[in-house]
Structure formats: structure tokens, C-alpha cells
C-alpha positions in Angstrom: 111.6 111.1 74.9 111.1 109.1 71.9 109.3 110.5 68.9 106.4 107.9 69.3 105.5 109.4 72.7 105.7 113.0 71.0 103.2 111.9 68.5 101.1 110.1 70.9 100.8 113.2 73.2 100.0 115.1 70.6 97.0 112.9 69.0 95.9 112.6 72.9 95.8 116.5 72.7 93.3 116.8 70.1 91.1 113.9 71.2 90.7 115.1 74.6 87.4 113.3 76.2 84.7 115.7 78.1 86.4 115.4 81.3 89.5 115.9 80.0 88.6 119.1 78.6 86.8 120.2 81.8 89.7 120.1 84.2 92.0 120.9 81.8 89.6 124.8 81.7 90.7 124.8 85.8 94.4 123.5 85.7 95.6 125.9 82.9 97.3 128.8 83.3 97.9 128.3 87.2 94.8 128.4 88.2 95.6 125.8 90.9 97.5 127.5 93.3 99.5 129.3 91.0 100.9 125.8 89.9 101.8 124.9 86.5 100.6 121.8 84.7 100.7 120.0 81.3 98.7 118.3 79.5 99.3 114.5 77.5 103.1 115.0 79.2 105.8 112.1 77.9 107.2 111.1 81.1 109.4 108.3 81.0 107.7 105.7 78.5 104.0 106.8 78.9 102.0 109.8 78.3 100.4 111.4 81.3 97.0 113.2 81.4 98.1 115.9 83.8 101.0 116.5 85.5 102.7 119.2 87.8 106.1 118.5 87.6 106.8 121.1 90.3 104.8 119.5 93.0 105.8 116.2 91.3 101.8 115.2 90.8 100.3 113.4 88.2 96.2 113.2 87.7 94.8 110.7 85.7 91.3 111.1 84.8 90.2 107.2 83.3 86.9 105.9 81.6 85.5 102.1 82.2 88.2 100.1 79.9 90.9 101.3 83.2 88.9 99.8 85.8 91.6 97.5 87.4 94.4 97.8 84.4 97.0 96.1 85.7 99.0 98.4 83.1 97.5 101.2 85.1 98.9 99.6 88.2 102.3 99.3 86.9 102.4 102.6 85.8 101.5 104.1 89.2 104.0 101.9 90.6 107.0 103.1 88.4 105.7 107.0 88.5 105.9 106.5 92.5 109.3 105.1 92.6 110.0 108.4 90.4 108.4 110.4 92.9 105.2 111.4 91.7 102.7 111.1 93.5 99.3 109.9 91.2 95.6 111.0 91.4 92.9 108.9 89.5 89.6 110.4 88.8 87.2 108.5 86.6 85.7 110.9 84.1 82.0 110.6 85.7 83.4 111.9 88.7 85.0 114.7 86.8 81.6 115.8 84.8 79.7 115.6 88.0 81.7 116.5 91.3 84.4 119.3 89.3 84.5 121.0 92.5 85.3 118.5 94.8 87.9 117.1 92.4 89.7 120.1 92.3 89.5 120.6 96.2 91.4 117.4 95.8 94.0 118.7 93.4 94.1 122.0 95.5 94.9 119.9 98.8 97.3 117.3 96.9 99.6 120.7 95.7 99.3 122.2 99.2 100.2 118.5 100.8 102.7 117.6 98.4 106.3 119.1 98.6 108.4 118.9 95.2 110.9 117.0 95.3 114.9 117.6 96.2 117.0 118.6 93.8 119.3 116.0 92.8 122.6 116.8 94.4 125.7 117.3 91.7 128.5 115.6 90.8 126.7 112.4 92.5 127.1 114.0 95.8 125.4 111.7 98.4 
């Protein structure tokens, strides 16, 4: 994790948007089915809004300017092939629907097993 990331997170933290701040009241402190999640996580070489890293799920909550990002895209692509599985809200749908987005979340962590420990010594 480079220290730019670090930084990054860090600024992201303090400059949460509305919606941000919303969910972020109903995924702290396990509130989600006892699950776990951070907030503006380095993962890799991007900063993710939300993520459970024991049920491997990332949510994303995206204003206008990410409407068809094809950085978005790749980024969804390469957390996949990690094994994350990625939830986009936009942040209207956050500020108006809360409930029903965290039904969503609540179903993703009950649907979603974490993933298998990777075996050691490069066992296959």
C-alpha cells in the first residue's frame, strides 16, 4: 500500500459526500450482520468506498461524473478477478431508498461466502 493511497483514503475520509455518510451510520460497528466494514480502504491500487473484506464485498456508492467510467469498469473487473464481489449504488438512491439498499447489502453478506484461505507453502 503505497503512501499515496494512505493519503488519498484519508482525504476521502474527511470529504465524505451525504450518502457516504448515511450508509456509513448503518455499516459501522457491525451493524450489518455482525460484519465488519471499512471505509475509503486501499485495496490494491484504488481506494474503495466500502468494503467487507470478510465476505469479500465491496460497495461503491457513485455520483453522475461515474455514470459509464470505463475506469469504473476496469476496476470492477480487477476487484472480481480478486474475488470481491462489487455493489454500486448511486448516491440518490442512497439518500432516498436507505432501506432497500441495505436489504441489498444484508442479502449480498448472507449470499456471499468469503473466500478460501489460500492454501500454504503453494499447496495446490
Amino acid at each position: 500500500m503505497t503512501n499515496k493511497l494512505v493519503n488519498m483514503a484519508r482525504a476521502f475520509r474527511k470529504r465524505q459526500t451525504d450518502a457516504e455518510q448515511i450508509l456509513w451510520r448503518h455499516l459501522r460497528s457491525k451493524q450489518i450482520e455482525g460484519f465488519k466494514f471499512r471505509r475509503q480502504q486501499p485495496i490494491g491500487k484504488y481506494v474503495l468506498d466500502f468494503v467487507c473484506l470478510e465476505k469479500s464485498l465491496v460497495i461503491e456508492v457513485d455520483g453522475a461524473q461515474h455514470a459509464d467510467n470505463k475506469k469504473d469498469m476496469e476496476r470492477d473487473t480487477w476487484l472480481t478477478q480478486e474475488g470481491f464481489k462489487v455493489l454500486r449504488f448511486w448516491n440518490n438512491e442512497v439518500l432516498t431508498n436507505t432501506k432497500g439498499v441495505l436489504e441489498m447489502i444484508r442479502e449480498n453478506c448472507a449470499d456471499h461466502p468469503p473466500l478460501a484461505p489460500p492454501l500454504k507453502g503453494g499447496e495446490s
